[in-house]
C-alpha positions in Angstrom: -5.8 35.6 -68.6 -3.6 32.6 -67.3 -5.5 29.8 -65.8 -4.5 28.8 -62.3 -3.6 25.4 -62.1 -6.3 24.4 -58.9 -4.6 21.9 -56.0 -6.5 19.2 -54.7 -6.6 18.9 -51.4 -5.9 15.5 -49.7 -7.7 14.9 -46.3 -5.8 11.7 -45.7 -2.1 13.6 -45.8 -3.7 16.2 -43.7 -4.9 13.9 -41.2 -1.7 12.6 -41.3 -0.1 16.1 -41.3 -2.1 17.0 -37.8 -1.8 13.4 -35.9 2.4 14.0 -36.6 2.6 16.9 -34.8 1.7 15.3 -31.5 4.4 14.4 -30.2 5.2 13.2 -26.7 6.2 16.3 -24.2 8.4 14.5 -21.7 11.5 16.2 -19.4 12.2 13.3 -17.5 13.1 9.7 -19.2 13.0 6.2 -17.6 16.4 6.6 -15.5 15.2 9.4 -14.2 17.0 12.1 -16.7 16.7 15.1 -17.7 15.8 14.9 -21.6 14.2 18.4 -22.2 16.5 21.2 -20.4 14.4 24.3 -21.5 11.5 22.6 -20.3 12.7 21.9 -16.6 10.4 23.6 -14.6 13.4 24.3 -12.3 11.4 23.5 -9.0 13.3 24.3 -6.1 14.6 21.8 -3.3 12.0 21.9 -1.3 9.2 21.5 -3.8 10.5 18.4 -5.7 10.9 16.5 -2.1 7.5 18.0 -1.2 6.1 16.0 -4.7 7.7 12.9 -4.0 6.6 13.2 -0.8 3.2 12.6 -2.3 3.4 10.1 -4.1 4.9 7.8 -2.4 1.8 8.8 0.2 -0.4 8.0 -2.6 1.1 4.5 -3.4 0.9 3.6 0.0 -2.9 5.1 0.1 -3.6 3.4 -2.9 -2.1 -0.4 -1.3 -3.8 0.0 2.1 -7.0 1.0 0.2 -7.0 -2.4 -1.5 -6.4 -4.0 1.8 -9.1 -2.4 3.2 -11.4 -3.3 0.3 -10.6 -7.2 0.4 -11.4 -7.0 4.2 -14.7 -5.6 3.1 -14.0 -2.3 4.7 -14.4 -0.4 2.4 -16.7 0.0 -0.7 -16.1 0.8 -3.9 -12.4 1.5 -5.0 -10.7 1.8 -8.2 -6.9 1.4 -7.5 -4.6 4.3 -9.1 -1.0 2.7 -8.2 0.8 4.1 -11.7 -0.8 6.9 -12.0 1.0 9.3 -9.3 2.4 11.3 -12.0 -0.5 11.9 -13.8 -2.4 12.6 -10.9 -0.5 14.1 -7.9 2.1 16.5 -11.1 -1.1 17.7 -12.3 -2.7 19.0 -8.6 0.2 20.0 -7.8 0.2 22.7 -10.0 -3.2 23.8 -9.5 -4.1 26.3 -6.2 -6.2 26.0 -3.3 -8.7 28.5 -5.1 -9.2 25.8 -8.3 -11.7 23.9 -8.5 -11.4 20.0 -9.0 -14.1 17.7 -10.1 -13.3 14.2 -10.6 -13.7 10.9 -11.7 -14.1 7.7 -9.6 -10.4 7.1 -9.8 -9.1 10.5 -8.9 -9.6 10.6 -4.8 -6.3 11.0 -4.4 -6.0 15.0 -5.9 -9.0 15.4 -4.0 -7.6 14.8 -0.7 -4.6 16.7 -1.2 -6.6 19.1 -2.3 -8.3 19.2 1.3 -10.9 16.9 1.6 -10.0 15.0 5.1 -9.0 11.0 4.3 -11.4 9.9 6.7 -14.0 11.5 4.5 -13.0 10.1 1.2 -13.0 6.5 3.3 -16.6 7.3 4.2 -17.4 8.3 0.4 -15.9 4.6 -0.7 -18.2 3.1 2.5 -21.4 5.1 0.4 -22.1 7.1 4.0 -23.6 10.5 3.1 -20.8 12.1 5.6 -18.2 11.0 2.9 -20.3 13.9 0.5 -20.3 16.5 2.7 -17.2 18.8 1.6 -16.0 21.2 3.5 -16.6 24.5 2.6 -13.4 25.7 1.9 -12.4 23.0 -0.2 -13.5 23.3 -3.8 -14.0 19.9 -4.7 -16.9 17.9 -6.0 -17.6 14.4 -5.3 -15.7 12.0 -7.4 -18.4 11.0 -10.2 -19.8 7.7 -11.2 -21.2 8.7 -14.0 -18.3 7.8 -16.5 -17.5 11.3 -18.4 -20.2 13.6 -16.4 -17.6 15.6 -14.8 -16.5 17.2 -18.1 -19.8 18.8 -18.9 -20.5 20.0 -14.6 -16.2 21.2 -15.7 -17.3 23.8 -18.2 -20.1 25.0 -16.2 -18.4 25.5 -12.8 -15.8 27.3 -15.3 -18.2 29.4 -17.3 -19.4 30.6 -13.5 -15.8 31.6 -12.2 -15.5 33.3 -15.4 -18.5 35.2 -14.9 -17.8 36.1 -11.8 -14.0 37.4 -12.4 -12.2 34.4 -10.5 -8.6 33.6 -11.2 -9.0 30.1 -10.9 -9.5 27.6 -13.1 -12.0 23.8 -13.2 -10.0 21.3 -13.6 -11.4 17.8 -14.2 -10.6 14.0 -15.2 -11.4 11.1 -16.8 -10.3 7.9 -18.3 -9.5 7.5 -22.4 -12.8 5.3 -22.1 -14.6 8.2 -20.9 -13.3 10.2 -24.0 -15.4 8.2 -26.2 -18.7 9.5 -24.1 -21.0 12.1 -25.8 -20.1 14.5 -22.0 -16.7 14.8 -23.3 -17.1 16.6 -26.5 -19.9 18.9 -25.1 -18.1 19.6 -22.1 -14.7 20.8 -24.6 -16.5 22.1 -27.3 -19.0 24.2 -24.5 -15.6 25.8 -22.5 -13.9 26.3 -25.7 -16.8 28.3 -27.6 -17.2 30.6 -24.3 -13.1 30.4 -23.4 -13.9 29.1 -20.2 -11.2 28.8 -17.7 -11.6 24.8 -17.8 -8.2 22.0 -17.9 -9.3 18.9 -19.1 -7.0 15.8 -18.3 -7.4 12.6 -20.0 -5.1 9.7 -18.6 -4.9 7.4 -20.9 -4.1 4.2 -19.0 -4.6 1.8 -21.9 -7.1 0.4 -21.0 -11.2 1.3 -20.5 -11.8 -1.5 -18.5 -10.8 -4.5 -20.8 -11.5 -2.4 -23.9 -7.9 -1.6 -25.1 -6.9 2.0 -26.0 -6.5 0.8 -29.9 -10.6 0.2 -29.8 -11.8 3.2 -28.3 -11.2 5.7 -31.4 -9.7 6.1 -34.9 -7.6 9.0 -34.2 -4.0 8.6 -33.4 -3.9 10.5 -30.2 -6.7 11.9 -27.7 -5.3 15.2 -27.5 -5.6 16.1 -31.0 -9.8 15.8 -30.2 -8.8 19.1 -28.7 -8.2 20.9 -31.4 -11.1 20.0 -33.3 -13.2 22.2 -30.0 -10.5 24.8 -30.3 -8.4 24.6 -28.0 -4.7 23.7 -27.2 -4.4 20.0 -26.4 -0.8 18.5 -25.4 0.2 14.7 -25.2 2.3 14.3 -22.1 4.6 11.2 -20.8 2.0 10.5 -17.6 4.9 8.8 -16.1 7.0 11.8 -15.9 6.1 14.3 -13.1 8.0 16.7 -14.7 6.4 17.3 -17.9 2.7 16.7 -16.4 3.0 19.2 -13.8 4.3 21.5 -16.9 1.7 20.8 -18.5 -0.6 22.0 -16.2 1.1 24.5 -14.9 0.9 26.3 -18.3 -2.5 25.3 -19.3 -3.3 27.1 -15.6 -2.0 30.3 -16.5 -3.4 30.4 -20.3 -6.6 29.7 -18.4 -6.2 32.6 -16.1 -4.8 34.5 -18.1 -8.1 35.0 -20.2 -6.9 32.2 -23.4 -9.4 29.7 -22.5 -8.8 25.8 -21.6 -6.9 23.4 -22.5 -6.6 19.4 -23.0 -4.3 17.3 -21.9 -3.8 13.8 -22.7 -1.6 11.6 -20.2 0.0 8.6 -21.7 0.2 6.0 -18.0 -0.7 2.7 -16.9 -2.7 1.6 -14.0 -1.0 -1.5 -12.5 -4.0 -3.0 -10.2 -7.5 -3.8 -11.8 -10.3 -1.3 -13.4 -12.4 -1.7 -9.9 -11.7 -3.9 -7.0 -15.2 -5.2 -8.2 -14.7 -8.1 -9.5 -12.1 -6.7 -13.0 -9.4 -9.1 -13.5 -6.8 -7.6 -15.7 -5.0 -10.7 -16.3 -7.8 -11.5 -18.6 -7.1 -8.8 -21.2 -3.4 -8.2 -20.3 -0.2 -9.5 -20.5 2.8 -10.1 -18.6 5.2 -8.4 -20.9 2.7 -5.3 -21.3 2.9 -4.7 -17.2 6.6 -5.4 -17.6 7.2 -2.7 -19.5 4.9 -0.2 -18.4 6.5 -1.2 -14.7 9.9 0.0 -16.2 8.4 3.2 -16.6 7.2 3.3 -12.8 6.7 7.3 -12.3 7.8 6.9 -8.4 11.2 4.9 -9.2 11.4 7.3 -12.0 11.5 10.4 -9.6 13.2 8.6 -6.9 16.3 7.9 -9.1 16.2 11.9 -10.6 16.2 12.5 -6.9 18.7 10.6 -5.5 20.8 11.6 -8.1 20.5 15.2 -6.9 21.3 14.3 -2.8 17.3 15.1 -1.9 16.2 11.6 -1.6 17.3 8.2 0.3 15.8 4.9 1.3 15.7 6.3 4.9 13.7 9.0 3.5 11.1 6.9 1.5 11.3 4.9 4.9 10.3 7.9 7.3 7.0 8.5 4.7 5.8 5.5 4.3 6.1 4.8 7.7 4.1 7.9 8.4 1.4 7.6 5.7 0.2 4.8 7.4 0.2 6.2 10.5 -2.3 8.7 8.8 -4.1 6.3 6.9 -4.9 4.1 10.3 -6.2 7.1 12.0 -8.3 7.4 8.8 -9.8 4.6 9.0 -10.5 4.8 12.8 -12.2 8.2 12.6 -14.1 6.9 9.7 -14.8 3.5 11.4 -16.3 6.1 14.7 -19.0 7.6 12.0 -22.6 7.1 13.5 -24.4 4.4 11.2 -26.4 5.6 8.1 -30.1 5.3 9.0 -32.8 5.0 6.2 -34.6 8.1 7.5 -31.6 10.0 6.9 -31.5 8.6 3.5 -34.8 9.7 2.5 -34.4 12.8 4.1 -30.9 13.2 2.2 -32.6 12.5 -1.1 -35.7 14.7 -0.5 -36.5 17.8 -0.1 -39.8 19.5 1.3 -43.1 17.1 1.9 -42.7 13.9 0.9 -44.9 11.8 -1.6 -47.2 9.7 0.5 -45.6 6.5 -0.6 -41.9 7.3 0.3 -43.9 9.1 3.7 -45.2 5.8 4.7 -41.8 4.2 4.6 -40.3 7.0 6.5 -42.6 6.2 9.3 -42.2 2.9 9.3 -38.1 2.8 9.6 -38.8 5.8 11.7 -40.5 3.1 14.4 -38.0 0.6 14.0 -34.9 2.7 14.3 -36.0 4.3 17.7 -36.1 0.9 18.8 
């Protein structure tokens, strides 16, 4: 009998072998191009002015927010200008029957997802009115807890799927939340059961001041994905295109009964981590914003759109000027909200009888507050 001549495997090359075949999915370059043909989602008029019509909304959301923060109007903030595409591509292929739960940073899908502005003000201010969701609007709270959302993800999908829903839980983080123990339990939880679950990362750079380069080994953090099972795509987070492609197809896998799906989104956050104190000069450089700024996903759509007759300055003009209109009358209705008392706080965080200690200091704020 011949002997078979037995190959060694090489883990190294196969590593290698795996990290190569993420490539970046983009459809749009820098000037605003179309790179990738096949992949053009082939959205009609209507739709790509409707997009752009958001995210312009959302820059100028995101600018007044900051405002609004330095005046010490509002509370905590953590500023998303550069991440349009990531954010408002990927909602905008969801549907008002998904369910969204985010991160700290991610206010902006929520609201377009329903959640009235002056609510998500109130949330920033801390008032308990900024929680209360209405209750046709599927969205949870954006979560403090850094990574959190990806485990509650994989439940609220393990319950549509139970139930029969064709929807799909679609949730957020940060590449530093990636690194938390949440995110592998939440992937490898939705992939064992095929859970309709999307899971974005938008990798930003930066976790805080800890660069991308420092928060994992591996290459990419899509290819973490496939380690749970399930299909994971690196996508240009600059390019509306290919992000809301991205999603739209990891959406229909989902409902279609093939289980979720990662996405990684390669963008850049131009303002600090948190208006609390982060200063990004500190851990940044000139030349890195510089380039990323080139990359800008609004001046990237603009110019695809001009380019096409569907866009203008006059245009970008008439939205801006009316975001702000609806971002004043935000602020104004949120500004009208009756003043948080600390009976309402205990009663908020309490449920039934009290424990005599937290009772005694009900009664007591009780008497001054009806003063």
């Amino acid at each position: 009998m011949a002997s078979q001549k037995s190959k060694q495997f090489d883990p190294v090359a196969n590593l290698h072998e795996i990290e190569e075949k993420f490539e970046m999915f983009q459809i749009l370059n820098e000037e605003g191009e179309i790179v990738n043909a096949d992949a053009d989602p082939k959205l009609s008029d209507a739709e790509l002015v409707e997009l752009m019509n958001r995210m312009v909304f959302t820059r100028i959301l995101d600018q007044r927010s900051i405002s609004l923060n330095r005046q010490g109007r509002l509370g905590f903030y953590a500023p998303t200008a550069g991440q349009e595409a990531s954010q408002i591509a990927s909602h905008y292929a969801l549907e008002k029957e998904d369910y969204i739960l985010p991160g700290y940073r991610d206010v902006p899908q929520i609201v377009w997802h329903g959640l009235p502005l002056y609510k998500a003000f109130l949330f920033s201010r801390g008032h308990f009115i900024g929680n209360q969701i209405p209750e046709d609007v599927n969205v949870l709270p954006p979560q403090i807890i850094i990574g959190a959302q990806y485990i509650q993800t994989a439940g609220v999908a393990l319950g549509m799927q139970k139930r029969g829903k064709k929807s799909v839980a679609v949730t957020y983080t940060g590449d530093g939340g990636s690194s938390q123990g949440d995110f592998y339990e939440g992937i490898n939880f939705a992939g064992a059961f095929r859970s309709p679950a999307i899971f974005i990362v938008q990798n930003n750079q930066f976790a805080i001041s800890t660069p991308r380069e420092l928060q994992t080994a591996a290459k990419t953090i899509a290819q973490k994905g496939i380690a749970a099972g399930i299909p994971s795509i690196l996508v240009d987070g600059m390019d509306p295109l290919a992000v809301f492609v991205a999603t739209r197809d990891a959406r229909q896998r989902a409902v279609n009964g093939e289980g979720p799906s990662l996405i990684e989104t390669m963008c850049y956050r131009y303002g600090p981590h948190t208006m609390a104190g982060d200063d990004p000069t500190r851990y940044r450089t000139s030349d890195t914003d510089s380039q990323w700024e080139k990359k800008d996903p609004i001046v990237r759509f603009r110019k695809y759109l001009e380019a096409k007759g569907l866009w203008s300055e006059e245009k970008e003009a008439e939205v801006i000027e009316k975001a702000k209109e609806e971002i004043k009358a935000a602020v104004k209705e949120a500004d009208a909200a009756p003043k948080q008392k600390v009976t309402e706080l205990i009663r908020n965080m309490n449920d039934g009888d009290l424990p005599y200690n937290l009772q005694e200091q009900y009664e007591i704020f009780k008497e001054k507050e009806s003063k």
